[in-house]
VEXZAMI-503591 format. One record per residue: x, y, z of N, C-alpha, C in turn; residue in three letters. Coordinates in steps of 0.1 Angstrom, whole numbers, plus 5000, padded with zeros to 4 digits. Example, Ala and Ser with C-alpha at 12.3 -4.5 7.8 and 13.67 -1.06 7.14 Angstrom:
2
513249435078512349555078513249675078ALA
512849785071513749895071512950005079SER
***
This chain:
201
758165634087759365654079758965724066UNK
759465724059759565824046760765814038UNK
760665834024761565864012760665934001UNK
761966013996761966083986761566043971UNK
759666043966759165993956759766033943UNK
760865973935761265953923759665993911UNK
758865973918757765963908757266083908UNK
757266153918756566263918757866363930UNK
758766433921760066523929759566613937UNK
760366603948760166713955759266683965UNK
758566573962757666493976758066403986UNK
757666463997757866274008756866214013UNK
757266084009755866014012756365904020UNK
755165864029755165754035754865584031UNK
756165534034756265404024755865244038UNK
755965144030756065024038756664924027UNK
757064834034758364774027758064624031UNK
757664524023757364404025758164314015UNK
758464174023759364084017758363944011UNK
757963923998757263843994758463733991UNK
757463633990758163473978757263393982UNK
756963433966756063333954757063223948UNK
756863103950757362963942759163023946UNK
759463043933761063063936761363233928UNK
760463263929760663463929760463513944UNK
761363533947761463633959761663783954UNK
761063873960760864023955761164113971UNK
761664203970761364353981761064423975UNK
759564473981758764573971758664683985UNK
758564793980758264913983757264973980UNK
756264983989755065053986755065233993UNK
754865303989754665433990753465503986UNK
752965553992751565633993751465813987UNK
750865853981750765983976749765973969UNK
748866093967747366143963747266153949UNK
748966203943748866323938748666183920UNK
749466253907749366163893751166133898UNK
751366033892752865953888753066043878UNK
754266143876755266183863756566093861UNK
756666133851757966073846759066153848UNK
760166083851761266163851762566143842UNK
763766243841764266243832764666123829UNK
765266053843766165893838765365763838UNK
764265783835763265723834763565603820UNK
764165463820763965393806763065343801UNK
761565383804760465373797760065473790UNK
760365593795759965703787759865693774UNK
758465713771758465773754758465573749UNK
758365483758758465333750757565313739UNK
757865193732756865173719756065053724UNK
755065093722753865013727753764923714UNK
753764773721753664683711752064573711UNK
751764613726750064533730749664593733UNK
748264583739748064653753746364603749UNK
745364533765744164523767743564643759UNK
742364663755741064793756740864883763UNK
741264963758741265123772739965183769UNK
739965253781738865303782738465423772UNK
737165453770736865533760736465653761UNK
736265653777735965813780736565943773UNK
735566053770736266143764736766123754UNK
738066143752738466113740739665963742UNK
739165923751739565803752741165793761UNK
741465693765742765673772743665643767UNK
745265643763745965573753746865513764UNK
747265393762748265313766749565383771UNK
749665473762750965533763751165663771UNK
749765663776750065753789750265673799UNK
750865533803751465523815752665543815UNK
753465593804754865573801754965833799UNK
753765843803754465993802754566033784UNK
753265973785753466023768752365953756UNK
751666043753750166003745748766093745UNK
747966093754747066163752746966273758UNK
746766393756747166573760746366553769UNK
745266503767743666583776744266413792UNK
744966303791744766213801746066193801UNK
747366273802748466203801749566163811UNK
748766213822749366143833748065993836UNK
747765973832747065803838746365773824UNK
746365643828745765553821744465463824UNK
743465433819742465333826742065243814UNK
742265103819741865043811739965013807UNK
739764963797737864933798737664843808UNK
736364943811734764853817734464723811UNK
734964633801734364523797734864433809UNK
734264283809734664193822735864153816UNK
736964143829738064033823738564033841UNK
739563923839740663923853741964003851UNK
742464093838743564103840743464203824UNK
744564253826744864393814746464393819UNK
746764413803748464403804748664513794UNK
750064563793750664603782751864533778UNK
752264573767753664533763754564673754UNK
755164623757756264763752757564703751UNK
758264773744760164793743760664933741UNK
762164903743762665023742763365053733UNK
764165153730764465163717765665103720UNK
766465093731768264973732767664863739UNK
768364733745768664693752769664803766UNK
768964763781768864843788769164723801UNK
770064773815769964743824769164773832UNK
768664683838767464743850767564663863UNK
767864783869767864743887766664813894UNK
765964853887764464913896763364983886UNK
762164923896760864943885759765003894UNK
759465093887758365193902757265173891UNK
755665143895754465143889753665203901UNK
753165303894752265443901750565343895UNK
749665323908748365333909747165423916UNK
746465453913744865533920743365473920UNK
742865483928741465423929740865523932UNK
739565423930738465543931737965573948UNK
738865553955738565563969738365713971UNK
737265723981736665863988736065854003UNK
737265924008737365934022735865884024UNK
735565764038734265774043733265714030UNK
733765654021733165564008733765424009UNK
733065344007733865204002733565163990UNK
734565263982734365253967736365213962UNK
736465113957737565113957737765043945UNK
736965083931736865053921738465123915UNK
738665043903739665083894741165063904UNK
741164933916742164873917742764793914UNK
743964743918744464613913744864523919UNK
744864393919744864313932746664213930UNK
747064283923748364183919749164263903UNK
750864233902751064263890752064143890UNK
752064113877752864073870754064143860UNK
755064083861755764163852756964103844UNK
757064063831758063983823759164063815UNK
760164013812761464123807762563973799UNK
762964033787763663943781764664053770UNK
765363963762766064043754765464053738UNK
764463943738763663903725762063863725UNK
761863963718760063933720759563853720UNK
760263733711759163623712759463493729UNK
760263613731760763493748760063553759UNK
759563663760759563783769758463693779UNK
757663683777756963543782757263413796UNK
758663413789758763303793759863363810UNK
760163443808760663513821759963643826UNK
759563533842758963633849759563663856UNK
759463803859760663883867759763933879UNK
758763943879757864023890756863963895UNK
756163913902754963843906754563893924UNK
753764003924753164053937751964093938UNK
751263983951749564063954749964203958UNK
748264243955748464413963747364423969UNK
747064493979745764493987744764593978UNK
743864593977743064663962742164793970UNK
742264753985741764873993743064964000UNK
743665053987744765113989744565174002UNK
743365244005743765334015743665274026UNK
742765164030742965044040744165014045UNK
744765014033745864904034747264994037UNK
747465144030748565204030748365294033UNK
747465384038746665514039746565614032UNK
746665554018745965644003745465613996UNK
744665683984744265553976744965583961UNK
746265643963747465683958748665573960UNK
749065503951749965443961751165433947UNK
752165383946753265343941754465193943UNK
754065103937754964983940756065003934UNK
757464993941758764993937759364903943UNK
760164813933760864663930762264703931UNK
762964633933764464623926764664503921UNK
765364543901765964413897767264413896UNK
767964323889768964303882769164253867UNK
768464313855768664253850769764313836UNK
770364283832771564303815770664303806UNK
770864423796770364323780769064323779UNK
768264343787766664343783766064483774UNK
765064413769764564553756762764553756UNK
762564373762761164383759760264313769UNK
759364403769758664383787756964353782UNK
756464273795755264283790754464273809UNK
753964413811753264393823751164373825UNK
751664303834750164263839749264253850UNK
748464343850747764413860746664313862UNK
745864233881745064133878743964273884UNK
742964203878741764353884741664273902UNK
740564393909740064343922738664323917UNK
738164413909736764423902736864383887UNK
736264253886736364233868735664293859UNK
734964383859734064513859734564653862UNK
735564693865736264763866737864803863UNK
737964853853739464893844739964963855UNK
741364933858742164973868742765043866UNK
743565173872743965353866745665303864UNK
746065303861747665293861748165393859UNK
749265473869749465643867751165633862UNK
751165513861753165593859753765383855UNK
754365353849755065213845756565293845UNK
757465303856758965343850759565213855UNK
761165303849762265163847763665213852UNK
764465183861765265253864766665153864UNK
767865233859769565193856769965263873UNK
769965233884770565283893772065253894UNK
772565173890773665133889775165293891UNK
775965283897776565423899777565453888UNK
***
């Protein structure tokens, strides 16, 4: 099968579509495979968001900024993000937007370090989290997203390019805080794209 990647226009990629539930979040996630970086697009409600957290990024070069998962921050890395090499289980961001926003769908673009005929699959992620509220100090307390991910993308979906896309429903939300769990706690995981989509007609 195949659809038309929102993330990267003008491509088709080959998806799989799995029905999770965790406790009392049930999710239909869409996973889609492609090589290529996550861009942003025009109707994108993250675009350009104001970064309010975010774990230690990586320092390579001239370093990674947060706000290249959102399409916007560092010239020389601005399609992906990688968080630091230091140990941990997990690296989040948090952000808002400049309104309160409806959201019925959330696409998060990832890449590993996978190389054909290597079993190198560093800089995956084995799970995300993801919280949405209308007030920062609540944002926490509603989880909207909770899904494993197999961290050997290309094993598992036959890239090591992949794309998880959700559908929500939610009114009125402004402030999000997502969380990436590592597969390697020694390895900062690439995040290529965090969007937010109003599908609504």
């Amino acid at each position: 099968s195949s659809y038309l990647d929102e993330m990267q226009p003008g491509s088709t990629q080959r998806f799989y579509r799995i029905n999770i539930s965790l406790l009392n979040l049930v999710t239909n996630v869409l996973f889609a495979t492609g090589g290529g970086p996550a861009h942003g697009v025009a109707n994108d409600l993250f675009q350009g968001a104001t970064i309010t957290g975010h774990s230690p990024m990586h320092p390579a070069a001239d370093g990674f900024l947060a706000e290249d998962m959102f399409s916007h921050g560092s010239e020389l890395h601005s399609t992906d993000a990688i968080f630091a090499d230091t140990s941990r289980t997990f690296d989040y961001v948090e952000f808002h937007t400049t309104n309160a926003v409806h959201l019925s769908r959330v696409a998060i673009g990832f890449i590993n370090d996978h190389i054909a005929g290597a079993n190198n699959d560093n800089r995956s992620v084995s799970g995300i989290r993801m919280y949405a509220s209308s007030t920062a100090e609540t944002v926490q307390d509603n989880l909207i997203l909770d899904i494993p991910i197999d961290p050997e993308y290309t094993t598992a979906y036959g890239s090591n390019g992949i794309s998880a896309d959700h559908d929500q429903n939610l009114s009125g939300v402004r402030y999000f805080r997502v969380e990436f769990t590592r597969s390697n706690p020694n390895s900062g995981p690439r995040v290529m794209e965090v969007d937010g989509y109003d599908d609504t007609p």
